[in-house]
C-alpha positions as CSV (number, residue, x, y, z in Angstrom):
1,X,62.8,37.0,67.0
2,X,59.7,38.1,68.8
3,X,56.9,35.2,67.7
4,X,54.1,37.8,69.6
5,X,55.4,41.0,67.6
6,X,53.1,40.6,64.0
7,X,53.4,43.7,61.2
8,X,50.8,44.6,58.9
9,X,52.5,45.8,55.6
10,X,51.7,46.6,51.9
11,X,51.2,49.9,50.2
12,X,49.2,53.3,51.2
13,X,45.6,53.3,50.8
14,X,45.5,49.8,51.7
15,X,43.7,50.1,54.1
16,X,46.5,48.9,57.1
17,X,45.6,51.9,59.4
18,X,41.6,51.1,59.7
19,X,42.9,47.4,60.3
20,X,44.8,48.3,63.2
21,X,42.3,50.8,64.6
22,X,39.6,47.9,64.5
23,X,42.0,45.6,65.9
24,X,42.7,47.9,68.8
25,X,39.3,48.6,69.4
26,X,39.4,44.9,69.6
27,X,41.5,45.2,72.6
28,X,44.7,43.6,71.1
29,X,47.9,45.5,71.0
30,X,48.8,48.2,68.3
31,X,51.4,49.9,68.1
32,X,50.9,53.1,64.7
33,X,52.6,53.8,62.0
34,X,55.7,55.8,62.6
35,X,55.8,58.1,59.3
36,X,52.3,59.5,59.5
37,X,53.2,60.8,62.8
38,X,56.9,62.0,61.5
39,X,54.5,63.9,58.5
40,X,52.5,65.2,60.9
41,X,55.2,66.7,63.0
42,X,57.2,67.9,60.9
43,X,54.7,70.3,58.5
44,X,53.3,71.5,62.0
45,X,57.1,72.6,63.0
46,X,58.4,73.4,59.3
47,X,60.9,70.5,59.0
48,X,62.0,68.7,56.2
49,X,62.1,65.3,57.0
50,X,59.7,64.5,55.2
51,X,59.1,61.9,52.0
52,X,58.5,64.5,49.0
53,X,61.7,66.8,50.7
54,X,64.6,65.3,52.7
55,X,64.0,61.5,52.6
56,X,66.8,60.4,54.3
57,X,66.2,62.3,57.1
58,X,62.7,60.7,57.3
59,X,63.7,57.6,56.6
60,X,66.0,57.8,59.9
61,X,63.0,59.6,62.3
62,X,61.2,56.2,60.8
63,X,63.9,53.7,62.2
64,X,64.6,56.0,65.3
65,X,61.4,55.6,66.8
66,X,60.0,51.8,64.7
67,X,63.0,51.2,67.3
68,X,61.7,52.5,70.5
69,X,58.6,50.9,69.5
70,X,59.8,47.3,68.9
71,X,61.3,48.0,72.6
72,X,58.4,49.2,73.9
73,X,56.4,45.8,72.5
74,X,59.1,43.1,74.1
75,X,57.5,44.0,77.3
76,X,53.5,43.4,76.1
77,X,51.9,39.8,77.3
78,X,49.9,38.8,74.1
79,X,50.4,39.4,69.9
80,X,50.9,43.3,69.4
81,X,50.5,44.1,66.1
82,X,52.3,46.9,63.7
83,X,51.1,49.5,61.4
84,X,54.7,49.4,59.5
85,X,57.7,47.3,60.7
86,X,61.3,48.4,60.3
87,X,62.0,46.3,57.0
88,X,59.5,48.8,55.7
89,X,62.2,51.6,56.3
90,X,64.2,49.6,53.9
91,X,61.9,48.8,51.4
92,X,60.8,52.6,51.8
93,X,64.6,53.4,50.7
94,X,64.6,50.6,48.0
95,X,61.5,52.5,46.2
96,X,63.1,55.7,46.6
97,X,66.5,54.4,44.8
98,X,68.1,55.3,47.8
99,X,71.0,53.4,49.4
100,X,70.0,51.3,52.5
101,X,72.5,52.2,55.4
102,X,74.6,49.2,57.1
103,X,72.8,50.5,60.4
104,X,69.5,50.0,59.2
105,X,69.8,47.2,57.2
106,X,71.1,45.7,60.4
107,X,68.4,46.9,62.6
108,X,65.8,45.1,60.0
109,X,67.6,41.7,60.4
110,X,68.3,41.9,64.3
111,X,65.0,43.7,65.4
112,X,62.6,40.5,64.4
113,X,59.2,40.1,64.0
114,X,57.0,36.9,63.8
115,X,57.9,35.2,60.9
116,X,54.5,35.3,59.4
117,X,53.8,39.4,58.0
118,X,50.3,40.4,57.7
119,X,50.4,42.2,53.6
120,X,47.6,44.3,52.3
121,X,47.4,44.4,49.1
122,X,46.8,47.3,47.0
123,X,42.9,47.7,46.6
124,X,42.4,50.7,44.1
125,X,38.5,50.3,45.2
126,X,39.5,51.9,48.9
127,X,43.2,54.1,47.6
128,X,42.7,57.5,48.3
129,X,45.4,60.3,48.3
130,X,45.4,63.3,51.1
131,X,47.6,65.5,52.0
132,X,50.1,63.4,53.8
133,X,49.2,60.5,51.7
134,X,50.4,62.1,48.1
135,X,51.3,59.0,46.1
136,X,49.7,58.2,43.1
137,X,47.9,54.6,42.3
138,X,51.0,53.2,40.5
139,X,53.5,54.0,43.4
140,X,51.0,52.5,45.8
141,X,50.9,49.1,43.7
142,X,55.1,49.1,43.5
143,X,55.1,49.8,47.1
144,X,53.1,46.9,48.0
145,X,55.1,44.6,45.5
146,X,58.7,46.2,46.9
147,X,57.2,45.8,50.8
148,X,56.3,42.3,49.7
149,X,59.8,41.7,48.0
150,X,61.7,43.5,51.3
151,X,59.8,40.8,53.7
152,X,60.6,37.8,51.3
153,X,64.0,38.6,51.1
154,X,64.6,38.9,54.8
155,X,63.1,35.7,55.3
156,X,59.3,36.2,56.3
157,X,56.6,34.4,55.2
158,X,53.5,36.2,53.7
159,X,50.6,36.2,54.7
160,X,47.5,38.0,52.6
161,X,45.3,40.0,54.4
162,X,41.7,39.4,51.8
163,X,39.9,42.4,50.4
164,X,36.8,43.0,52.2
165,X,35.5,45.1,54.8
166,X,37.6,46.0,57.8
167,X,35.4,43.7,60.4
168,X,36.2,41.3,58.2
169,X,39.7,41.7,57.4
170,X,40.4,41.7,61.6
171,X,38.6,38.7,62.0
172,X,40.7,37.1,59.5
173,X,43.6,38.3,61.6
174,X,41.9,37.6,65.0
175,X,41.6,34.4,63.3
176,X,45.0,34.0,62.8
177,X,46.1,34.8,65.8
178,X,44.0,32.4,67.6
179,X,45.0,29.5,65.9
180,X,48.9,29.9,67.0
């Protein structure tokens, strides 16, 4: 386990993403979330790894590089903190009634985080959809509740991130982080 290595999960629209921009601006160590970059890439190249197409294939792009960022993080000095961590992946497949291969399954309980996981919750006041973001308000509030269920389940502790503006949803984290 990686006590410094913290993941900021829950459903899209949550508002995770403005968290961790804030937080970096902050100067503390972010590491971004993996699918919007896999979406991104792929409609710009005309692949199909992509959730509403092949998503088995994005679900692997997802683990192949949440992988070579946990990596990357083991060599930071201070908490880094993670738009998405790989239990997501699985929790991703879960919703999707997909099967959960041996390989990821074991990356999620080898590749550990800090036991404590950072969990918007679903805030229909801030959900919005876009094009890479095409889920509807009752997917987002089962995704939070299965990404809440994945973490449980693998043994992590959760921790609520409170509704309110982003300054002060990253001082609540800040906060957090200073007190360990």
């Amino acid at each position: 386990m990686s006590d410094h290595l913290f993941v900021v999960t829950g459903g899209p629209g949550a508002g995770k993403t403005s968290l961790i921009t804030e937080l970096a601006r902050r100067r503390i160590h972010t590491s971004p979330e993996s699918g919007r970059a896999i979406i991104r890439e792929e409609m710009a190249s005309g692949g199909d790894a992509l959730p509403w197409s092949d998503r088995m294939a994005y679900a692997e792009r997802m683990l192949e590089r949440d992988l070579c960022a946990y990596e990357d993080a083991q060599a930071l000095s201070g908490p880094v903190i993670f738009d998405r961590g790989i239990p997501d992946i699985m929790g991703y497949l879960i919703l999707c009634g997909l099967p959960v291969p041996p390989h990821a399954a074991a990356a999620a309980g080898s590749a550990r985080y800090n036991r404590r996981v950072f969990l918007a919750p679903f805030w229909d006041e801030i959900f919005t959809q876009d094009i890479e973001r095409k889920q509807t308000r009752a997917e987002a509030e089962e995704t939070c509740a299965v990404m809440r269920r994945t973490y449980v389940a693998l043994g992590y502790e959760i921790i609520e991130i409170p509704r309110t503006d982003v300054p002060g949803r990253a001082d609540f984290v800040a906060a957090y982080l200073g007190s360990i």
